[in-house]
N, C-alpha and C positions, 0 to 999 in steps of 0.2 A: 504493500500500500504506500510505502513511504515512496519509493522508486517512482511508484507512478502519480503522485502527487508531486514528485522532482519536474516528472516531463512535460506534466502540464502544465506547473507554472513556468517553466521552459521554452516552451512552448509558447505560451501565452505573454511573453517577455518580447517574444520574435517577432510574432502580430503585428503586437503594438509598434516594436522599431522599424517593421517595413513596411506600416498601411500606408505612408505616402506613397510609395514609389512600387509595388508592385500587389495592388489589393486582391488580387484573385490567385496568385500562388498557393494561398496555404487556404483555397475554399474547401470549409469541411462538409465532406457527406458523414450522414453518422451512422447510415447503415453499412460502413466499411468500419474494419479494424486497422490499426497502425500494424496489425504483422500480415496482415493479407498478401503483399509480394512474399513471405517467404512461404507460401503456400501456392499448388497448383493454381492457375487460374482459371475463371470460369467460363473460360471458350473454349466448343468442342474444335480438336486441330484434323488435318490433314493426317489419316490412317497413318501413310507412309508418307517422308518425303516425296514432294515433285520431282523428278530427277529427270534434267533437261541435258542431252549429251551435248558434246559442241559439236556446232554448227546446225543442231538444231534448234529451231527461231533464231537463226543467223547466232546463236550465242557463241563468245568467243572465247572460251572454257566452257568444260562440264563446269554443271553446279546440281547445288537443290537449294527447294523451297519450301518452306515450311509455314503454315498460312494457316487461320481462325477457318474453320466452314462459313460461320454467319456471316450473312451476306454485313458490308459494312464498309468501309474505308478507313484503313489501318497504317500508322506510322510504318515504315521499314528501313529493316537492319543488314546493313553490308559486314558481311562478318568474314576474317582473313584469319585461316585454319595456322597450327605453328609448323616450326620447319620438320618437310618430310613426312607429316601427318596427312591425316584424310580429313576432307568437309563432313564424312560420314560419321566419325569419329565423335563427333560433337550431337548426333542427332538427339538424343535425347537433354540434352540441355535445348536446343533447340525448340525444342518442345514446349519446355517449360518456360520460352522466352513467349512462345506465340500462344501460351492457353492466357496470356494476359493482354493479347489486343496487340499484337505484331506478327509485320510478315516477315522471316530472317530468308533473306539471299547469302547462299555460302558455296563460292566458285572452289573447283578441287585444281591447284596448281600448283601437285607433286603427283607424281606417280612413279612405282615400282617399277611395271613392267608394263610397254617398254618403260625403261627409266625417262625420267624425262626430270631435272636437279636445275631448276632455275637458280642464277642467281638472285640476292636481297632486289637488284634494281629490276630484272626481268619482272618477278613476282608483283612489284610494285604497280606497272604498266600494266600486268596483268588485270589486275584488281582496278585498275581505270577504266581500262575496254569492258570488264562487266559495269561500272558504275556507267559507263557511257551507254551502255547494252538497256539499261534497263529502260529509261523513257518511252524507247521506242519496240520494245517487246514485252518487259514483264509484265505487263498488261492482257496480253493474248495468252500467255502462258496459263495465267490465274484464271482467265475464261473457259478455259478449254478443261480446269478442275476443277474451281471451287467457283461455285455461278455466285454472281454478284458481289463478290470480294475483288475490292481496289486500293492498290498501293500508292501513299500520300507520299510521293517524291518532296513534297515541300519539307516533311519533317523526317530526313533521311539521317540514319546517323551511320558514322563507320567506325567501326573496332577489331579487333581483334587478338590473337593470344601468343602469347613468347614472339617469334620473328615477326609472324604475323600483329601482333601488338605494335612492332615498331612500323612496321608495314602500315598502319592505318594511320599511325601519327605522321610519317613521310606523305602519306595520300593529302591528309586535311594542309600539311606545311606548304605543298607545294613542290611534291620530288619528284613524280613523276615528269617522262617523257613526253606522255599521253595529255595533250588538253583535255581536261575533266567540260563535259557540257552538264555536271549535274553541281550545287553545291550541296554539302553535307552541313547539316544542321545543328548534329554533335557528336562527341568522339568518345568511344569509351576503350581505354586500354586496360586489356586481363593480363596482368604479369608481363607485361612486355619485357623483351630481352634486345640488347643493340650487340650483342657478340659476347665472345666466349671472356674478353677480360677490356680493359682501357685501350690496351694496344693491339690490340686484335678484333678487332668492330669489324663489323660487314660494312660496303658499302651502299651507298651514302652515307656519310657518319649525320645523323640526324642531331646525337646529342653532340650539345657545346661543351658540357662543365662550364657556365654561366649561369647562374642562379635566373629565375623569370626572361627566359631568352627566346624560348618558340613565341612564335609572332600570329597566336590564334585567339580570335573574336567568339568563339562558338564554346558552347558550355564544353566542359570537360569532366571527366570522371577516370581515375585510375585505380585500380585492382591487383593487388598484389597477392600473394601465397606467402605464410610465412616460412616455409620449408622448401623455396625454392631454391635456395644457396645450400644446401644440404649434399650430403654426400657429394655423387659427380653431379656437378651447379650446371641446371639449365637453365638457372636465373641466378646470374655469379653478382654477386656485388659489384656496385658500382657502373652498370651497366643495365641496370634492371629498374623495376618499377620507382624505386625510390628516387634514383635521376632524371626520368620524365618527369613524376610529380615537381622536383624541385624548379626542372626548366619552363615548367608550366606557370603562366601570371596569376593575377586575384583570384577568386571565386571560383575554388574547387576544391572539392574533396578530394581524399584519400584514404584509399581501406587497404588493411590485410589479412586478408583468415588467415589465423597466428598458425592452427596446428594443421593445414592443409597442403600438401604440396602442387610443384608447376604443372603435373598432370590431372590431376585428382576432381578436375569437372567431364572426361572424359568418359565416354561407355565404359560397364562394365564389361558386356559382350560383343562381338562382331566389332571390335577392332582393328583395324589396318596392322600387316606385320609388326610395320617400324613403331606403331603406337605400342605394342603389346612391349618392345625391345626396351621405349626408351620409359615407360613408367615404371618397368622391374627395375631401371637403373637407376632415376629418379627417387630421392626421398620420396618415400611415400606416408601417409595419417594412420593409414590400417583403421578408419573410420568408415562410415556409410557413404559413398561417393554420392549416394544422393543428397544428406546433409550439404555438402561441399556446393551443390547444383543448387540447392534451393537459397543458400547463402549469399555467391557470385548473382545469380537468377533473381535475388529478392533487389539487393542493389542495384544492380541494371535496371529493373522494371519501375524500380521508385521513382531515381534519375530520369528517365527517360518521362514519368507520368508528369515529375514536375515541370518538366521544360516544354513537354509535347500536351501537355492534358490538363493545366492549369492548376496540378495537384501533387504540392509541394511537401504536403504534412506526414507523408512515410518519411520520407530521404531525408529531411531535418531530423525528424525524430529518430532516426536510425542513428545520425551523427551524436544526437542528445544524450543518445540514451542506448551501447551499443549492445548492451542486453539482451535487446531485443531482440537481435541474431539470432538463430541457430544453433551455433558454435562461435566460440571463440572472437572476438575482430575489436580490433586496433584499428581508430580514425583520425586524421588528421584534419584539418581545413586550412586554406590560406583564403584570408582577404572575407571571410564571412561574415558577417557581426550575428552571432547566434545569440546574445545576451548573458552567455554563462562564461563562467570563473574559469574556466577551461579551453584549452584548443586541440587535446590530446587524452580523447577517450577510451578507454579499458576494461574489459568485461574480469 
């Protein structure tokens, strides 16, 4: 009782210091609960992924999609899988991105066999030509499955996880090759990785090591694993979440699932080879990988409602009061005024 007498006068602290300037952020429904994202959501999805080969609807990678049935007009999510992994790999987070009122696009640009080993900038381009892909097909795609479901290009966000993480920050900067004809609206990084240490970064070296140096307008949100530096580091210090967060300006969080590792939102089953390889090698929680999904899943969906949905009062309260979580989680903010005595939350 005391906790949650903290969060709402917390809560009710925030209101009041931002009714000038953004009155409808934090509008309450009260037949929602503040832990509602870390729970399934209540749109029935798409049985299986969509799974569009390339070159078919001219797409230029395979991908899938993952889409609400009810008919409606839904935000979408440009999602960049990590290195070597499969878009497929992720289907069930996927899932639980769109039972909350999203469509997730997730291009495959690795494969085995034949091999096919992009490099960081190839990949980059890659993930352009499907942003570029979308205005002009994902449209037909979603007709031809799910009737009457339509993707809001206006509220497009792009993210994605370890390489792919750094991948969607190079998209929103400015790295590609590829003129983008879409703008993305926000950016969410899961555990981004920029290389194996300081002097071994993939190219484009995205980070500076300049404190507030990426040059982005657009809300931000980064996601970290607190077990990514573990064992053999697929998120090595100094190179990983915590240096995007720093390079990133005001108004933005920052989270870690403390006891989850860089793999640990991925299928349990029907994994791609190289996933099965690199999460044995990967520290791993030996927890419910679904906790891990619904925790990463709850965050994402919060972020996204406040910026896309006029509905701010999970994602504050999550920062408020990290409790709330699931499991475990460490938040940061820079440049927020929350009204509390704190900037550095702790379950």
């Amino acid at each position: 009782m005391a906790k949650l007498l903290l969060l709402i006068f917390g809560v009710f602290i925030f209101v009041n210091s931002q009714a000038q300037t953004s009155p409808t952020i934090l509008e309450k429904h009260n037949s929602e609960k503040i832990t509602d994202v870390f729970h399934k959501g209540n749109f029935q999805v798409t049985n299986n992924p969509i799974r569009v080969k390339k070159y078919e609807f001219t797409a230029p990678e395979p991908l899938i999609i993952i889409s609400p049935k009810e008919a409606g007009v839904y935000p979408v999510l440009l999602f960049i899988h990590g290195t070597m992994l499969s878009n497929e790999d992720y289907s069930v987070f996927f899932n639980y991105i769109a039972s909350h009122g999203f469509i997730v696009v997730a291009p495959k640009l690795f494969r085995l066999f034949p091999p096919k080993l992009p490099s960081q900038q190839d990949e980059i381009d890659m993930a352009a030509s499907v942003a570029n892909w979308m205005p002009l097909y994902l449209q037909g795609v979603l007709q031809r499955y799910v009737t009457g479901v339509e993707g809001d290009l206006e509220k497009l966000t792009i993210s994605g996880h370890s390489r792919g993480g750094k991948s969607a920050f190079a998209l929103a900067l400015g790295f590609s090759n590829i003129k983008l004809d879409v703008t993305f609206s926000a950016l969410i990084g899961v555990d981004p990785v920029a290389g194996r240490s300081v002097n071994d970064r993939t190219l484009p070296h995205v980070l500076t090591y300049k404190p507030n140096s990426f040059n982005l307008s657009i809300p931000v949100t980064v996601i970290g694993s607190g077990l990514g530096n573990h064992t053999i580091s697929y998120a090595p210090n100094y190179v990983s979440h915590q240096q995007f967060y720093d390079e990133c300006k005001e108004n933005l969080l920052h989270f870690v699932i403390t006891k989850y590792g860089h793999m640990d939102m991925l299928n349990e089953l029907r994994l791609s080879p190289i996933a099965v390889t690199t999460s044995l090698m990967c520290a791993q929680s030996f927890r419910p990988k679904a906790t891990m999904r619904r925790t990463l899943g709850g965050i994402m969906v919060a972020f996204l409602n406040a910026y896309f949905r006029d509905d701010g009062r999970q994602y504050y309260a999550i920062i408020a009061n990290t409790s709330l979580a699931p499991t475990n989680l460490f938040a940061e903010k820079k440049g927020f005024n929350f009204g509390f005595a704190t900037t550095y939350a702790q379950l």
